[in-house]
DOSEZA-609167 format. One record per residue (C-alpha): x, y, z; residue number from 1. Coordinates in pm, whole numbers, plus 50000, padded with zeros to 5 digits. Example, Ala and Ser with C-alpha at 12.3 -4.5 7.8 and 13.67 -1.06 7.14 Angstrom:
REM DOSEZA-609167
(node (51230, 49550, 50780), 1);
(node (51367, 49894, 50714), 2);
***
This chain:
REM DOSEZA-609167
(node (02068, 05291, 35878), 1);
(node (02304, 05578, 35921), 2);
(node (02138, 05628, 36280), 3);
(node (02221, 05300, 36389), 4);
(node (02569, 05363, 36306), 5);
(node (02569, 05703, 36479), 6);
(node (02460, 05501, 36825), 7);
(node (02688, 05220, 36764), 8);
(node (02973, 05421, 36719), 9);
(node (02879, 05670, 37046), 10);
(node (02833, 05351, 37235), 11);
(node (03196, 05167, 37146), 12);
(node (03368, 05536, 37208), 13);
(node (03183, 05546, 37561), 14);
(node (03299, 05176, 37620), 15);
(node (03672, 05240, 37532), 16);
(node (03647, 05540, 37704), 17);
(node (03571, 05358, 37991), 18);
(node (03809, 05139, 37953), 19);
(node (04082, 05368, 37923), 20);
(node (03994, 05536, 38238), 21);
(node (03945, 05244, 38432), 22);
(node (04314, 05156, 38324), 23);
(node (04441, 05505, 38376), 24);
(node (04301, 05461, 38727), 25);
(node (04464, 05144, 38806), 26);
(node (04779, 05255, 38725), 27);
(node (04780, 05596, 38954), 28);
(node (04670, 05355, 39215), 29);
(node (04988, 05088, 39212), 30);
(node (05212, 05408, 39168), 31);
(node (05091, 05562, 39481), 32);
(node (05274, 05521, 39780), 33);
(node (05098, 05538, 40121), 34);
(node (05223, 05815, 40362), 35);
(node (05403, 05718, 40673), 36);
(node (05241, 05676, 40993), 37);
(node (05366, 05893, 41260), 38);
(node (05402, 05672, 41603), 39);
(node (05248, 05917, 41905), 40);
(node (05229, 05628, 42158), 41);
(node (05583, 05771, 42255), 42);
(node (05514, 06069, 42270), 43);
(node (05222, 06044, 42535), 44);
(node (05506, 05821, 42711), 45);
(node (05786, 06063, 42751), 46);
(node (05501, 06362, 42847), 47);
***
């Protein structure tokens, strides 16, 4: 029996663990703000 509580155990810590990063990651990704996009279509214009 105590072997079956070693893998459950190992098994819920690698789901939460999961978890966690999976929500860690969502949140840098809302934060981040995309970079601004440089307009060259006047500058082949003006050359």
């Amino acid at each position: 029996m105590n072997l079956i509580n070693f893998i459950v155990w190992l098994t819920a810590g690698a789901v939460i663990g999961w978890v966690a990063s999976r929500m860690v990651t969502g949140e840098h990704r809302r934060t981040h703000k995309p970079l601004p996009v440089e307009d060259r279509s006047s500058e082949k214009s003006q050359a």
